[in-house]
MARRODREN-593314 format. One record per atom (N, C-alpha, C): residue in one letter; x, y, z. Coordinates in pm, whole numbers, plus 50000, padded with zeros to 5 digits. Example, Ala and Ser with C-alpha at 12.3 -4.5 7.8 and 13.67 -1.06 7.14 Angstrom:
<recs>
A513194943150780
A512304955050780
A513204967050780
S512854977550708
S513674989450714
S512905000350787
</recs>
This chain:
<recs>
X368611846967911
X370051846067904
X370511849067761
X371831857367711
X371771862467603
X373061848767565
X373061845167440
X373641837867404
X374601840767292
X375701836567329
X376621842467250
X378201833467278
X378771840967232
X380341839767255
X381471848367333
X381921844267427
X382671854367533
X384091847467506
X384971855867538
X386501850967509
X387061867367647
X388651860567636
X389301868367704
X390181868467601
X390581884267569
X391271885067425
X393141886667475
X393291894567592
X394771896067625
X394491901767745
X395431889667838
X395701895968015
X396911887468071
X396851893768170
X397701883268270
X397291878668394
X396191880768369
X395241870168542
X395071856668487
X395281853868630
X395691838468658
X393491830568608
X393911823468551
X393121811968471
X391761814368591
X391901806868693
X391151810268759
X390031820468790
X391061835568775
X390101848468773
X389591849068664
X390001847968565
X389391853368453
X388221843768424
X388361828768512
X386671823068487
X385771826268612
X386261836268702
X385321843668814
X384861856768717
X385591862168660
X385341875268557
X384031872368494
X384661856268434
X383571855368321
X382091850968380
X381961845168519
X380731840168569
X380011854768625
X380431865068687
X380311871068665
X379411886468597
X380271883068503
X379701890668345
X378711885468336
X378371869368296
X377331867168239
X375991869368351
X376271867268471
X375181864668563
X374951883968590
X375521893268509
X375081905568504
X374391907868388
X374991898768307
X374001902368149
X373001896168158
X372701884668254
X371341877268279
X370401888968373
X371141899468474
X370521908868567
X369681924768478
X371251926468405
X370581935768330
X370321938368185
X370021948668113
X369691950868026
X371241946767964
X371441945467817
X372691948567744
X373351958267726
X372781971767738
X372731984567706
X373501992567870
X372941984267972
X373211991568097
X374401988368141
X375331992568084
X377011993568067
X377111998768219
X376842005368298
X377162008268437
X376682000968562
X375511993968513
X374931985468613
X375901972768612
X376191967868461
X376821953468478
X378361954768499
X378711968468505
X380361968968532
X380541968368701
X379311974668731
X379101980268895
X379081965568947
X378311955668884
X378051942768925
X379131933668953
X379901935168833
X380901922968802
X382251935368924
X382371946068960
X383091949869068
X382861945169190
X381181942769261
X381051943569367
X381501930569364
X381121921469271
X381561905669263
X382931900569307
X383581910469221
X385551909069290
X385411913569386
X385111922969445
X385501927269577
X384951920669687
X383811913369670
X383391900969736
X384491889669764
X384881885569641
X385531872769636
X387091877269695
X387331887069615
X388721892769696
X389421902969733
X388641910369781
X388761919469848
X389381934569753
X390851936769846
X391521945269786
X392191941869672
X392671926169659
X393371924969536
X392241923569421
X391131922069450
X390221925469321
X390251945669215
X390581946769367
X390671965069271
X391891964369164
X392681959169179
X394241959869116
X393651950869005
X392791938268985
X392571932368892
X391681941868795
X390701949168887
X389311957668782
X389961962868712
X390891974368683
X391601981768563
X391441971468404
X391861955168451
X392351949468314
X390511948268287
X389611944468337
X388791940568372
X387461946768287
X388011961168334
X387101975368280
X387621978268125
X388991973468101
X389401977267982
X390051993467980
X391821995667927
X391882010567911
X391052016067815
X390562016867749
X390022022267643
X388472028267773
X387862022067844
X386922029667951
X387412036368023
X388632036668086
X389292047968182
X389032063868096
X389122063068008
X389222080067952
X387702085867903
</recs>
């Protein structure tokens, strides 16, 4: 398990999601490498879309970060 410090720096999901985001994340950084930026994004997606379906897609954008869209 990599140990560190995680924060949510600026959003507007409700308290709740953003500590499903964060369980998540980490239980992908425990799966994969640090480096495998597509495996643990792929992860922490299938995760929302598990938990909630379609309104998880509308959340992934803040999720993925704009700065990855381009």
């Amino acid at each position: 398990m990599l140990e560190g410090k995680a924060f949510v720096e600026d959003t507007d999901m409700p308290v709740k999601m953003q500590m499903q985001a964060m369980a998540a994340a980490s239980q992908a950084l425990d799966l994969y490498d640090v480096f495998d930026c597509r495996s643990i994004a792929a992860h922490i997606k299938k995760e929302f879309d598990i938990e909630m379906g379609a309104v998880g897609n509308v959340w992934w954008a803040q999720i993925l970060g704009v700065s990855s869209l381009s």
